[in-house]
TORRO-552239 format. One line per 2 residues: for each residue x negated, y negated, z negated of N, C-alpha, C, O, CB. Coordinates in Angstrom, 2 decimals, decimal comma. Each point is the difference from the previous one (the first is absolute). Glycine has a CB too. Layout:
X:Y:Z:X:Y:Z:X:Y:Z:X:Y:Z:X:Y:Z | ...
end
This chain:
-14,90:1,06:-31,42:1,27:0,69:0,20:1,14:-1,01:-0,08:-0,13:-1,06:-0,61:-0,82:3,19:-0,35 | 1,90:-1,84:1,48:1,56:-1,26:0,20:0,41:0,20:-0,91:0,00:1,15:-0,43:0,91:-1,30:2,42
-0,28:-1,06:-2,82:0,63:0,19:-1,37:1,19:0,13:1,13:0,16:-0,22:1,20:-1,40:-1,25:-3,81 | 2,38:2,28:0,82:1,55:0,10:0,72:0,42:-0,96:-0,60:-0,12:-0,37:-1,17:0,72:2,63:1,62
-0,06:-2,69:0,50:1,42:-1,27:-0,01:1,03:0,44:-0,03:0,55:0,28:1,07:-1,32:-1,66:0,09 | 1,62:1,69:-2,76:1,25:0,18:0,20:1,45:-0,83:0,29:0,37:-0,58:-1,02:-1,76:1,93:-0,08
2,12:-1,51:2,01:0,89:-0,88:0,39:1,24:0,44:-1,30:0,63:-0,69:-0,79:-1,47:0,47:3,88 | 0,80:1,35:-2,90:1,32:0,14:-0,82:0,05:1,62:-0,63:-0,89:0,60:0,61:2,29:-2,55:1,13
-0,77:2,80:-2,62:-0,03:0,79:-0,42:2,32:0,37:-0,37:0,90:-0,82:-0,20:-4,57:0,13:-0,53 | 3,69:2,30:0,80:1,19:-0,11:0,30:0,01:1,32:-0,79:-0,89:0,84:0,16:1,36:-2,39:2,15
0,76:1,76:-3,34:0,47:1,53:-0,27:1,26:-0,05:0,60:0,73:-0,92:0,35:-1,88:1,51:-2,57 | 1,25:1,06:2,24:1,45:0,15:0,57:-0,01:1,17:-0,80:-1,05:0,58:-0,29:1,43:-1,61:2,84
1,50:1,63:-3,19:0,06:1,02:-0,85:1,03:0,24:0,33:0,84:-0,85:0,30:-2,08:0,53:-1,90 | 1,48:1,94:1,61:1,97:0,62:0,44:-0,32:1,32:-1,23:-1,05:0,49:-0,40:1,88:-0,84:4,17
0,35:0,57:-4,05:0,59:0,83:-0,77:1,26:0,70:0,67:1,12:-0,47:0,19:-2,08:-0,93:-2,03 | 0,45:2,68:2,15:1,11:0,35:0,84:0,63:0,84:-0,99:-0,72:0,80:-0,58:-0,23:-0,94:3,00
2,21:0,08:-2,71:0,77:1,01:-0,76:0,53:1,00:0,06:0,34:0,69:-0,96:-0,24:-1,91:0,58 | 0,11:1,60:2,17:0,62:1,08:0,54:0,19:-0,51:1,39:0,11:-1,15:0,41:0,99:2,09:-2,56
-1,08:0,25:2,80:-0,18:-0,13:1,57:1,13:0,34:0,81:-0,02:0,26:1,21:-2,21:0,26:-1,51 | 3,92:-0,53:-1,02:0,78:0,63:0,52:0,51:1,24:-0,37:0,94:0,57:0,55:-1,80:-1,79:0,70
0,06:1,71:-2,43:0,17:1,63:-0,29:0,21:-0,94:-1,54:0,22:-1,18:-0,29:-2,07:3,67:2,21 | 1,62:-1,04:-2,78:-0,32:-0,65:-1,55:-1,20:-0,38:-0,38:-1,14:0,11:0,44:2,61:1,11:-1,12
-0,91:-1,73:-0,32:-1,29:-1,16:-0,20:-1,01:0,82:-1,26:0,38:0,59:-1,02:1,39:-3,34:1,56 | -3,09:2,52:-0,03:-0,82:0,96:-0,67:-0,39:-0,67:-1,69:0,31:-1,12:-0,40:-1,37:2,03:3,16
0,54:-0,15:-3,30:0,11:-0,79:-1,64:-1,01:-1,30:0,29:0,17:-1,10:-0,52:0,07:3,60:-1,42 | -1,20:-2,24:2,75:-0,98:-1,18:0,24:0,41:-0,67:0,90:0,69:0,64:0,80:-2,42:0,29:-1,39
1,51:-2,50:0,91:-0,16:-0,64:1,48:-1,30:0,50:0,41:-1,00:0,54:-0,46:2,33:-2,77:0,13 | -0,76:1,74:1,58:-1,89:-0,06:0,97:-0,36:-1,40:-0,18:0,77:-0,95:0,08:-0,49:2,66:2,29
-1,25:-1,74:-2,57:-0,43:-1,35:0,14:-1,26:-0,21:0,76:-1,05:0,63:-0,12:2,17:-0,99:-1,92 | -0,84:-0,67:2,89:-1,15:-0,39:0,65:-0,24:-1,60:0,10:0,80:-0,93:-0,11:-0,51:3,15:1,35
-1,98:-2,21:-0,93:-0,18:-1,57:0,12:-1,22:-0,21:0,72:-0,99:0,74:-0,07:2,12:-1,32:-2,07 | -1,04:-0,36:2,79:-1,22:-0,38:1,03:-0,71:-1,80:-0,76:0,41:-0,91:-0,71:1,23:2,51:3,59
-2,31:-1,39:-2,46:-0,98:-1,19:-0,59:-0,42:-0,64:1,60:-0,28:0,92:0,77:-0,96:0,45:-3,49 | 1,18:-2,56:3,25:-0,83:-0,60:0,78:-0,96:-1,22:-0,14:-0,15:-0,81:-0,92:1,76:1,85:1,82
-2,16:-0,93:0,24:-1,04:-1,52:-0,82:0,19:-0,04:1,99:0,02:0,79:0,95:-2,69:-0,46:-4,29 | 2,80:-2,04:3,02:-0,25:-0,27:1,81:-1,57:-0,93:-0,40:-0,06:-0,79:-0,94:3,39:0,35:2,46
-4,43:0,72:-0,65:-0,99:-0,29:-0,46:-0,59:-0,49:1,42:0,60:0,50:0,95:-0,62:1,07:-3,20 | -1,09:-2,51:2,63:-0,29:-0,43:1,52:-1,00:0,77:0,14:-0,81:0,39:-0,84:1,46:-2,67:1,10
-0,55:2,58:1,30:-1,01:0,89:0,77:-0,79:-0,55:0,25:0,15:-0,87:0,86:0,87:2,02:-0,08 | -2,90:-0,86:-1,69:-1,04:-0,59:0,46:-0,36:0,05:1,45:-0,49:-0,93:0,64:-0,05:1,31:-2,75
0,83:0,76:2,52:-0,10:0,30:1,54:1,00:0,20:1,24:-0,12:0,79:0,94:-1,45:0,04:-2,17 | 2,49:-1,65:1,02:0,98:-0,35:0,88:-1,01:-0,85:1,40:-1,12:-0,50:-0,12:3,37:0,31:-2,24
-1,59:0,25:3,35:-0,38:-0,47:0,94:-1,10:-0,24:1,03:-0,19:-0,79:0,93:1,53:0,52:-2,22 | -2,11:1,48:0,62:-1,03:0,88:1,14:-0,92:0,82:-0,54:-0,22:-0,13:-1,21:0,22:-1,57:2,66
-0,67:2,62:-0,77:-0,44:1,44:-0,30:-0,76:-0,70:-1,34:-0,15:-1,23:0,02:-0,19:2,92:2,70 | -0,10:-0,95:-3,81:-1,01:-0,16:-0,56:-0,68:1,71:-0,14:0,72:0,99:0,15:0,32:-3,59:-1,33
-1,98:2,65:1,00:-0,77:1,63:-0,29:-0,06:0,48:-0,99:0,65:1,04:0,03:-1,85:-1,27:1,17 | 0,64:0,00:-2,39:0,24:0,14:-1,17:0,92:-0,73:-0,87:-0,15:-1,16:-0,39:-1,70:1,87:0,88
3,01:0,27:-0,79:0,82:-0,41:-0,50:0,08:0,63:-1,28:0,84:-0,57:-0,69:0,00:-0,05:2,71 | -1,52:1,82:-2,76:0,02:0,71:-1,18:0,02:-0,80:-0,97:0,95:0,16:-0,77:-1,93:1,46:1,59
-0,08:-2,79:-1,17:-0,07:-1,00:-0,87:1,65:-0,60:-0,76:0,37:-0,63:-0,99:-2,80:0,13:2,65 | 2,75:0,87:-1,01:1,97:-1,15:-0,40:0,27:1,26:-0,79:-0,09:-0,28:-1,20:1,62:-1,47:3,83
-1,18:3,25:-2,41:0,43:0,70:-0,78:-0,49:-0,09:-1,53:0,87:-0,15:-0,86:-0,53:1,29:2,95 | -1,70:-1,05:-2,48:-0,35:-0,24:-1,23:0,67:-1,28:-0,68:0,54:0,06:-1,11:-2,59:1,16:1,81
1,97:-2,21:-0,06:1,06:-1,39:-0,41:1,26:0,21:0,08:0,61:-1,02:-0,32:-1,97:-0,45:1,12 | 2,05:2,34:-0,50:1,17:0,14:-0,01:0,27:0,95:-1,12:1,16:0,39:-0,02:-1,01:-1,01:2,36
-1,17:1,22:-3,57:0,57:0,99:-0,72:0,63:-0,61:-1,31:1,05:0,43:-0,46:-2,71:1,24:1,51 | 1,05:-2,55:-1,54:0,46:-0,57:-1,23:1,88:-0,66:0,29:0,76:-0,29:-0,92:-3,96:-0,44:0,20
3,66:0,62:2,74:1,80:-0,36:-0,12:-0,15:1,71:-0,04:0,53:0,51:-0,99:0,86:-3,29:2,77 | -1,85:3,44:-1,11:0,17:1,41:-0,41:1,06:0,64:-1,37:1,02:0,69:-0,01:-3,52:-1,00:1,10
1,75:-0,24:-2,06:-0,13:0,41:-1,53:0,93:-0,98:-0,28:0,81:0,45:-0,81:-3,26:0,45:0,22 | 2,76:-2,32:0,96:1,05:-0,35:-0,74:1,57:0,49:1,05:1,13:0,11:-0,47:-2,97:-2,37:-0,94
1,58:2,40:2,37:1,64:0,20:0,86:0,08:1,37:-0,43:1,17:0,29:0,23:-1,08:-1,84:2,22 | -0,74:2,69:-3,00:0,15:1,35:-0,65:0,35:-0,05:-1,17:0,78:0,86:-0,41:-2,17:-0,05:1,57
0,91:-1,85:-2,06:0,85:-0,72:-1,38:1,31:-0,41:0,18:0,91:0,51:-0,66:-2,86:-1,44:-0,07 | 2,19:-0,06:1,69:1,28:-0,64:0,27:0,93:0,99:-0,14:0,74:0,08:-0,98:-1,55:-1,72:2,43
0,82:2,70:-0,16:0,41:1,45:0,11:0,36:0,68:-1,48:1,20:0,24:-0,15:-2,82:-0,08:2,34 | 1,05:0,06:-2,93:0,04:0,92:-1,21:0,87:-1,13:-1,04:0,79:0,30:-0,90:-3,46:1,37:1,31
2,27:-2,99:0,02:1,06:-0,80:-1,17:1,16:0,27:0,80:0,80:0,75:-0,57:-2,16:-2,91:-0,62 | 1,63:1,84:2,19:1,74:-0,08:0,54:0,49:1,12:0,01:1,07:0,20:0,57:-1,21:-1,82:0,89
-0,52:2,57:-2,07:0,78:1,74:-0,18:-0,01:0,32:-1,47:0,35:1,05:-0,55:-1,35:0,11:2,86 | 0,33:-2,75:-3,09:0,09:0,29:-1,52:-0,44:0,48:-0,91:0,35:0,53:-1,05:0,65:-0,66:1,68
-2,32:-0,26:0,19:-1,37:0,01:-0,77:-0,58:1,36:-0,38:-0,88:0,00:-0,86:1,61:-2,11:-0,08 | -0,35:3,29:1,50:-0,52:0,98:-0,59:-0,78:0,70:1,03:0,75:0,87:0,43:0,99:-0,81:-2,12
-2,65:-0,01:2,19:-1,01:0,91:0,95:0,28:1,12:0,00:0,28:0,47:1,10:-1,90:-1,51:-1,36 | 1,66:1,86:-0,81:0,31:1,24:0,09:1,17:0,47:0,56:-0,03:1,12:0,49:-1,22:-1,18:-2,06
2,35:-0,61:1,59:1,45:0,15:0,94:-0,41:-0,21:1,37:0,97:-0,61:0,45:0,72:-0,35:-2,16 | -2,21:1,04:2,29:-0,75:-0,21:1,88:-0,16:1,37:0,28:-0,88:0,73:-0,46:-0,83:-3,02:0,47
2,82:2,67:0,97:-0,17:0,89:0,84:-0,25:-0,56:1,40:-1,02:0,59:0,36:2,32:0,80:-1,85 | -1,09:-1,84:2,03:-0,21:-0,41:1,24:-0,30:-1,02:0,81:0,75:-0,97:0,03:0,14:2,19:-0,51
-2,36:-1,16:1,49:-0,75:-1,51:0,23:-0,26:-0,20:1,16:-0,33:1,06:0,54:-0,69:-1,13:-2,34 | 1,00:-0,91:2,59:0,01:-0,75:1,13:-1,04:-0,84:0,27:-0,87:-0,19:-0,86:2,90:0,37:0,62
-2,08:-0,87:1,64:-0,69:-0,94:-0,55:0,34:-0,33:2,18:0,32:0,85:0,83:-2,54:-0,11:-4,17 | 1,99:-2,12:3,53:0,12:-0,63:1,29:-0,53:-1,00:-0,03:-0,47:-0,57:-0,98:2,13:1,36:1,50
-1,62:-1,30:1,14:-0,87:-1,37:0,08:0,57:-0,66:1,48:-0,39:0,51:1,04:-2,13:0,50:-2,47 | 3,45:-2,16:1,46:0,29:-0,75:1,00:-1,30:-1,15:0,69:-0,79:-0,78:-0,53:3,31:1,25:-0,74
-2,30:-0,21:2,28:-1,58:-0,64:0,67:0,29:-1,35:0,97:0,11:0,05:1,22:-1,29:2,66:-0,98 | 1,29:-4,15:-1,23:0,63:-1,14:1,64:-0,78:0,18:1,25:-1,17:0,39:-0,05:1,74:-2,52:-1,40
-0,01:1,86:2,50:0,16:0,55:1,18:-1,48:-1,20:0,92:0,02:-0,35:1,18:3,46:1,40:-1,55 | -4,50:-1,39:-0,60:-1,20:-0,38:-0,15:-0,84:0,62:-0,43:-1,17:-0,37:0,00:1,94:-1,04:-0,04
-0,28:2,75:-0,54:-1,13:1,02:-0,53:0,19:1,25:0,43:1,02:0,27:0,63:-1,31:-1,39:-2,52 | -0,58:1,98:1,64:0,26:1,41:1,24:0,49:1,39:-1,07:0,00:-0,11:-1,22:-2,48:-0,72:3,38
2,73:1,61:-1,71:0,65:0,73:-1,32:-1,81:0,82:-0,49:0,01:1,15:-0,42:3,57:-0,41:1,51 | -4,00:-0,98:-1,05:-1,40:0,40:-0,69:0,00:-0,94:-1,33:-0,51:0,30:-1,07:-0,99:0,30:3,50
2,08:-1,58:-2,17:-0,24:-0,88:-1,31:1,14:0,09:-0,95:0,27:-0,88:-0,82:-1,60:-0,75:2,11 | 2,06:2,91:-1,12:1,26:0,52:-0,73:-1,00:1,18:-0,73:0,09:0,42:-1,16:2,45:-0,97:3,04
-3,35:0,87:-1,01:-0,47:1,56:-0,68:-0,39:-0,52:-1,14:0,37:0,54:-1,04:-1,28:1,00:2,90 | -0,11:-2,92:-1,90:-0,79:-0,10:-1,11:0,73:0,24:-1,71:-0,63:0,22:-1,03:-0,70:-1,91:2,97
2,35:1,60:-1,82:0,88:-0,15:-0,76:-0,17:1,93:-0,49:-0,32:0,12:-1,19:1,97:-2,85:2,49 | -1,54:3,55:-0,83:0,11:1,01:-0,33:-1,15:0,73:-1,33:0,30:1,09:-0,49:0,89:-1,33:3,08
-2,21:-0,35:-2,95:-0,97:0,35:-0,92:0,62:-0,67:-1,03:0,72:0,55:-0,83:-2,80:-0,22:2,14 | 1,67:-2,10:-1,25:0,75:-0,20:-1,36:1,45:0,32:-0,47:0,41:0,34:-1,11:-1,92:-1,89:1,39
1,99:1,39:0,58:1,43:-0,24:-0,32:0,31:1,87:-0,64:0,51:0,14:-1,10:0,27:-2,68:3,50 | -1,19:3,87:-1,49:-0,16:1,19:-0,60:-0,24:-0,30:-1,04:0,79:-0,53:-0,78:-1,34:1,66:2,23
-0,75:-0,80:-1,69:-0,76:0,02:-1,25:0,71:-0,72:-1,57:-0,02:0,35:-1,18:-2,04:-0,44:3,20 | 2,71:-1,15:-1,18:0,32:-0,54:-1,44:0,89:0,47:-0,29:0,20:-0,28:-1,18:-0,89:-1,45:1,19
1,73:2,59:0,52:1,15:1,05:-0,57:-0,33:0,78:-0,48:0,43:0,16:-1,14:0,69:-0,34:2,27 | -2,28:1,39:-0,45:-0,35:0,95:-0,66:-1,07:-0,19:-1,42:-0,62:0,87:-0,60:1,20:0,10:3,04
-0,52:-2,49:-2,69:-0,93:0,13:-1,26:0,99:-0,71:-0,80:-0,34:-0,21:-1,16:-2,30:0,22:1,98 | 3,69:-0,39:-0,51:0,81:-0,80:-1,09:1,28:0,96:-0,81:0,83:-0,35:-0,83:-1,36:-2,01:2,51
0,19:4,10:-0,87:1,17:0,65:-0,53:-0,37:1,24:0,20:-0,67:0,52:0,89:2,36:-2,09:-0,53 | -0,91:2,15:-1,75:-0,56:1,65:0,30:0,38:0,94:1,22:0,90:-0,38:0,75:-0,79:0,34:-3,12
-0,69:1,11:2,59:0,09:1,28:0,43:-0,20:-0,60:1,57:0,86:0,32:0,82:0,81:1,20:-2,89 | -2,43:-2,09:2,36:0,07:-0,70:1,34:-1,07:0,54:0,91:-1,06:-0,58:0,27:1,96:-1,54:-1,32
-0,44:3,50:1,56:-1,47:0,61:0,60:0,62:0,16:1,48:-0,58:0,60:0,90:-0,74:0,98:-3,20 | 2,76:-2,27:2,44:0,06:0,09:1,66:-0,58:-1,08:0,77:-0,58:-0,96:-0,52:2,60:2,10:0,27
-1,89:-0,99:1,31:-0,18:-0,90:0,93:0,95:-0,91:-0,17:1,14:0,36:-0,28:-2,12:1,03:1,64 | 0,65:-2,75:-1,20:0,81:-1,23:0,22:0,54:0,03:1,54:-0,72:0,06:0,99:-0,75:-1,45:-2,83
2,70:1,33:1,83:0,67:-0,11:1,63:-0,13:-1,31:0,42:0,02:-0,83:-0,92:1,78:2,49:0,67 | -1,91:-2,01:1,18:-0,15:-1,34:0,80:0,26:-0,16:0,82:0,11:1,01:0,70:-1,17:-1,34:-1,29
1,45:-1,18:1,33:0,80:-0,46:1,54:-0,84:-1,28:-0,11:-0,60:-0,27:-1,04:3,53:1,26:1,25 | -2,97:-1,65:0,69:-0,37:-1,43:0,42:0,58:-0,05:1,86:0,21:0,90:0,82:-2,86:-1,10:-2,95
2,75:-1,23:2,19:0,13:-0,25:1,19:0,18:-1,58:0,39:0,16:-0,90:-0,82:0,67:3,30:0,81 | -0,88:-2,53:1,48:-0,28:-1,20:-0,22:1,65:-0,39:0,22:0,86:0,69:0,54:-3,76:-0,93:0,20
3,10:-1,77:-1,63:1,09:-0,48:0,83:0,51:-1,39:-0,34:-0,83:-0,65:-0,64:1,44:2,97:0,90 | 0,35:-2,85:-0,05:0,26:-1,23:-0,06:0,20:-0,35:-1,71:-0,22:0,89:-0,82:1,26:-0,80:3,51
-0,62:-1,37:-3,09:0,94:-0,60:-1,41:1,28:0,95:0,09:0,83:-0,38:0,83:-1,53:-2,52:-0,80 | 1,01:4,05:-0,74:1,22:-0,01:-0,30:0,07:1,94:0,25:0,91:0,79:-0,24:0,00:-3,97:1,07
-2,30:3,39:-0,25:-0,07:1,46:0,03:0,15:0,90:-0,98:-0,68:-0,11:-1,02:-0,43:-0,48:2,40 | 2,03:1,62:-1,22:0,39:0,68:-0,85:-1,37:1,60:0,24:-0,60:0,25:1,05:3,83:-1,70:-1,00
-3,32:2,08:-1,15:-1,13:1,14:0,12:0,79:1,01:-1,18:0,53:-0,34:-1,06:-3,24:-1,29:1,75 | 2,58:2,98:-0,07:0,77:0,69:-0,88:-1,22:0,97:-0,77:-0,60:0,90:0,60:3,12:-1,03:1,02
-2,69:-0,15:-2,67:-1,61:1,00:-0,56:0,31:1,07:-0,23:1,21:0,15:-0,20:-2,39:-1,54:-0,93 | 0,31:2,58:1,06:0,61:1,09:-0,40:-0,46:0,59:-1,31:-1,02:-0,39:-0,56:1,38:0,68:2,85
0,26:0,46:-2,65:-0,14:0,12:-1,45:0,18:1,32:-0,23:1,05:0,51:0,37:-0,31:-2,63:-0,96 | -1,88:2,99:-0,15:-0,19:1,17:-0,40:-0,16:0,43:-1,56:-0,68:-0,79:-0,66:-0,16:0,66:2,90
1,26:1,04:-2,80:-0,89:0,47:-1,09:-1,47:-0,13:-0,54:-0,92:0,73:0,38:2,46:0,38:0,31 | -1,67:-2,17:-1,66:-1,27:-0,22:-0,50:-1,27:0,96:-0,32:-1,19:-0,29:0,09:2,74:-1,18:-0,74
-0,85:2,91:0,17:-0,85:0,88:-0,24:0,04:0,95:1,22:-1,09:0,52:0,23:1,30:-0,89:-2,74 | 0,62:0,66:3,18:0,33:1,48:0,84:0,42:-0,64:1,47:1,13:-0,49:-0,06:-0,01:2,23:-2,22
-1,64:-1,85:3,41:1,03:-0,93:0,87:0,45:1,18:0,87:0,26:-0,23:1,19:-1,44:-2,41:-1,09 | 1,30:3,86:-0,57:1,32:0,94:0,51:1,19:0,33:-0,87:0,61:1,07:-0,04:-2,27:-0,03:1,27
1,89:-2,12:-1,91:1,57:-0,01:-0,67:0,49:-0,26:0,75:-0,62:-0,79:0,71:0,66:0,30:-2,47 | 0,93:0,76:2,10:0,86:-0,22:1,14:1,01:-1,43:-0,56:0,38:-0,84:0,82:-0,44:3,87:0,11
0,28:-3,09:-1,81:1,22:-0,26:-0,70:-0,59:-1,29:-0,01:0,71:-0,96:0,30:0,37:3,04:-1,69 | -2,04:-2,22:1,15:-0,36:-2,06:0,33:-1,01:-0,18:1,10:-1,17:-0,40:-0,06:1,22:-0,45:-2,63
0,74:1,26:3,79:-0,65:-0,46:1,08:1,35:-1,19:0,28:1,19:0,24:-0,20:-2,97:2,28:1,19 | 1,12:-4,01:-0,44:0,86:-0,83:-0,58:-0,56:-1,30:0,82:-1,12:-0,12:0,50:1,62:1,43:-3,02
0,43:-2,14:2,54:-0,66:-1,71:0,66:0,74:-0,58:-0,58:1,14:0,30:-0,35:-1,85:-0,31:2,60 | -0,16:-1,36:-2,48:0,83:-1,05:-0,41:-0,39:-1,28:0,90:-1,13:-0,35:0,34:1,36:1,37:-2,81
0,84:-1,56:2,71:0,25:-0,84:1,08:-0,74:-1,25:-0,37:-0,02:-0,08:-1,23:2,27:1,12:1,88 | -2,87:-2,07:-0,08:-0,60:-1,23:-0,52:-0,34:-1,13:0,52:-0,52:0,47:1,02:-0,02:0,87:-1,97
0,46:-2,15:1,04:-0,04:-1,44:0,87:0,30:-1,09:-0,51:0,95:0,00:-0,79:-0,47:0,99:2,35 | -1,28:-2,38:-1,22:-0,13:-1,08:-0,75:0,66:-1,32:1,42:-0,34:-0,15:1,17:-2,20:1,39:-3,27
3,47:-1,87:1,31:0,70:-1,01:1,47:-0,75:-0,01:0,66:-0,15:0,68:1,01:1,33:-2,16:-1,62 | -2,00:0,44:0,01:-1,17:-1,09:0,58:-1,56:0,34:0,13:-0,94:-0,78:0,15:2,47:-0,81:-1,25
-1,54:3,05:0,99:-1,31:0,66:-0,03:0,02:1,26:1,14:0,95:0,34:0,70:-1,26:-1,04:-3,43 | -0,78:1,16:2,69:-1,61:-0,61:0,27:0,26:-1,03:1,12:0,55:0,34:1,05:-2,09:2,00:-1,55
1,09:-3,81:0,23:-0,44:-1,09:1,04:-1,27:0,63:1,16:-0,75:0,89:-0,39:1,33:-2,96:-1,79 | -0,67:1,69:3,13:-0,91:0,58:0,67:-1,67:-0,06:-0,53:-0,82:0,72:0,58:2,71:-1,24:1,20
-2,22:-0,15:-2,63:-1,28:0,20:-0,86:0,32:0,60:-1,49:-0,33:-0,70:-0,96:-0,75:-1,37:2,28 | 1,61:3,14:-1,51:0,30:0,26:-0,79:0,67:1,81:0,08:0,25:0,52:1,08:-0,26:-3,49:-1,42
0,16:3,54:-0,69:-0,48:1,51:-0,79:1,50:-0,33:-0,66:0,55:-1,09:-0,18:-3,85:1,58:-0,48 | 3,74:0,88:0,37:1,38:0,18:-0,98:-1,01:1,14:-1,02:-1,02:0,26:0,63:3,91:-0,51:1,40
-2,88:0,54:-2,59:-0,67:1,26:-0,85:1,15:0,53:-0,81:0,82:-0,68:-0,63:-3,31:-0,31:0,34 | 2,41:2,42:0,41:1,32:0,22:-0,53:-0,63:1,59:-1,27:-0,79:0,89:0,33:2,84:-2,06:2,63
-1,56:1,07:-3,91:0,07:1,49:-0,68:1,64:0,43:-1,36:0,58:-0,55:-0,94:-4,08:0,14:1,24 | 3,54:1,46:0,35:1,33:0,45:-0,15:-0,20:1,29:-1,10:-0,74:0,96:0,21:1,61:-1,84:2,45
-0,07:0,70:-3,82:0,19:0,91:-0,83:1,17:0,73:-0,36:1,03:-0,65:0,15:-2,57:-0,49:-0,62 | 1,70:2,55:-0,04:1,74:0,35:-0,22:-0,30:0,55:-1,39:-1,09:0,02:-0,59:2,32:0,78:3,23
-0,27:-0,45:-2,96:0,15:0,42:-1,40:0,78:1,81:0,09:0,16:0,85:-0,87:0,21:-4,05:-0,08 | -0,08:3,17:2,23:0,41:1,50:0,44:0,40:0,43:0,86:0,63:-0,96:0,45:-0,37:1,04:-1,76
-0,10:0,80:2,07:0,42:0,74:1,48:1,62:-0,70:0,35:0,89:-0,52:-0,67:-2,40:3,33:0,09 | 1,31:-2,48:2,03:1,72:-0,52:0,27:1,14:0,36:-1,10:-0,02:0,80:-0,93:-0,49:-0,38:3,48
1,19:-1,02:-2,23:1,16:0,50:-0,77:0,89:0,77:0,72:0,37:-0,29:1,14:-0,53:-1,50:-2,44 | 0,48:2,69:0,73:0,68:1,66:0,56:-0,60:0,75:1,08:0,51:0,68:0,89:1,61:-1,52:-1,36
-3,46:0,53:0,15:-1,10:1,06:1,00:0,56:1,07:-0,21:0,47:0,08:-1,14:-2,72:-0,94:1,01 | 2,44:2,10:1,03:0,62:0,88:0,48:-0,83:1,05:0,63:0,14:1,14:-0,44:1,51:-2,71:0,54
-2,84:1,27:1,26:-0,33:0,61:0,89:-1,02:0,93:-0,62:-0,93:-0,14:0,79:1,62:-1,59:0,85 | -1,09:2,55:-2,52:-0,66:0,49:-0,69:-1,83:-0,04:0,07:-0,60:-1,00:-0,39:3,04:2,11:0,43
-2,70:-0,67:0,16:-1,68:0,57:-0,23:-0,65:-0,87:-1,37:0,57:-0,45:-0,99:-1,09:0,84:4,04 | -0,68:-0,40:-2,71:-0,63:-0,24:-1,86:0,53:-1,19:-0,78:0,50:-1,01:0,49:-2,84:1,85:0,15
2,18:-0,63:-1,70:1,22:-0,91:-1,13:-1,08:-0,72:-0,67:-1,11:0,31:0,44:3,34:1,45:-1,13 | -2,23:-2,53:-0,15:-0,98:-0,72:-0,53:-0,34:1,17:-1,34:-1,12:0,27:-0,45:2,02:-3,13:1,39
0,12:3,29:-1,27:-0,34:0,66:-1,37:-0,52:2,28:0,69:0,26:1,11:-0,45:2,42:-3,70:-1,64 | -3,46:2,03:3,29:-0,49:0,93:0,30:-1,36:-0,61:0,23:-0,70:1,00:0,19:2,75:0,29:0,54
-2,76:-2,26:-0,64:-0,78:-0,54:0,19:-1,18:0,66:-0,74:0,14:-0,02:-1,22:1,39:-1,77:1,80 | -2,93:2,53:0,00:-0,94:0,22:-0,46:-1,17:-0,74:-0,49:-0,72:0,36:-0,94:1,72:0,95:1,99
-1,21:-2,98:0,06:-0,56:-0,48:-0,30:-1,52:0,23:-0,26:-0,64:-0,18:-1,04:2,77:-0,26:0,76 | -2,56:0,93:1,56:-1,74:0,53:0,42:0,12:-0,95:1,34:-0,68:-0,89:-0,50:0,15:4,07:-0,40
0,76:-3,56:1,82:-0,18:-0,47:1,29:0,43:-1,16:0,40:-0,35:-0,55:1,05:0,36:2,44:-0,70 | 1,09:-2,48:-1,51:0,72:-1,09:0,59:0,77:0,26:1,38:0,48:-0,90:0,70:-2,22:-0,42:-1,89
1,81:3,20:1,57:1,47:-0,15:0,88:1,37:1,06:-0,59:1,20:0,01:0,27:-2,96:-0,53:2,16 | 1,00:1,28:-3,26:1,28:0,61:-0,63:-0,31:0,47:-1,43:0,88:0,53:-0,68:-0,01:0,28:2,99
end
């Protein structure tokens, strides 16, 4: 199996205080973790490609750590999770998917109530591509209220042999969500959708 080669690793963190209205007793907080890592299979078909995902779980587990420290260390404050994958324009967006097991998984095991689905984007593109992930409710992903993206991109990354891996955490729904339907503190928590 291809070891990962990490080039570089990146947090990013916002605290939004208000969106213009009043400001709620909490911030939102969000933070994305990346790792730019090289694509074993850049630059022509290979067939079996499953093998790299298992090697990819242990950045899994630490860029889902990173995540939970830059929101201040507490797991249990994670409402809302992401996760993406920029693909250099030497690799095909199949080699973005791989990213979707570990990189899932290591959210939903690094934090409670995590029975939704992980939302996801990948695509392919140059150094400097921006990818907007999307971001749902950890337990329920019909809250309406953190349906959500956070914007992300590295200058000088993904090089054309090379992967952006991205996973994105919040600490709570938009700020001055408005448009109604299910609330988090309606959440049943049987299905991971409401």
């Amino acid at each position: 199996m291809p070891e990962v080669k990490v080039r570089k690793t990146l947090v990013q963190v916002e605290t939004i205080l208000h969106e213009g209205g009043p400001a709620p007793e909490v911030p939102q907080k969000r933070a994305a973790a990346i790792a730019v890592v090289e694509n074993p299979y850049a630059g022509g078909y290979v067939e079996d490609i499953q093998p790299f995902m298992k090697d990819l779980e242990p950045l899994g587990a630490k860029l889902a750590q990173m995540c939970i420290d830059a929101l201040g260390g507490d797991a249990s404050l994670i409402e809302g999770y992401g996760k993406g994958a920029i693909v250099g324009v030497n690799g095909e967006i199949e080699h973005g998917a791989l990213w979707h097991v570990p990189g899932g998984y290591a959210m939903r095991d690094s934090i409670e109530k995590s029975m939704a689905i992980v939302p996801s984007t990948k695509k392919v593109g140059a150094a400097g591509t921006r990818l907007d992930v999307p971001v749902t409710h950890t337990n329920a992903s019909y809250v309406r209220t953190h349906y959500d993206a956070v914007e992300v991109g590295v200058p000088d990354a993904p090089r054309p042999n090379e992967l952006v891996l991205v996973l994105v955490m919040t600490t709570a729904g938009r700020i001055h969500a408005r448009i109604g339907g299910l609330t988090k503190d309606q959440i049943k928590g049987e299905d991971g959708l409401r």
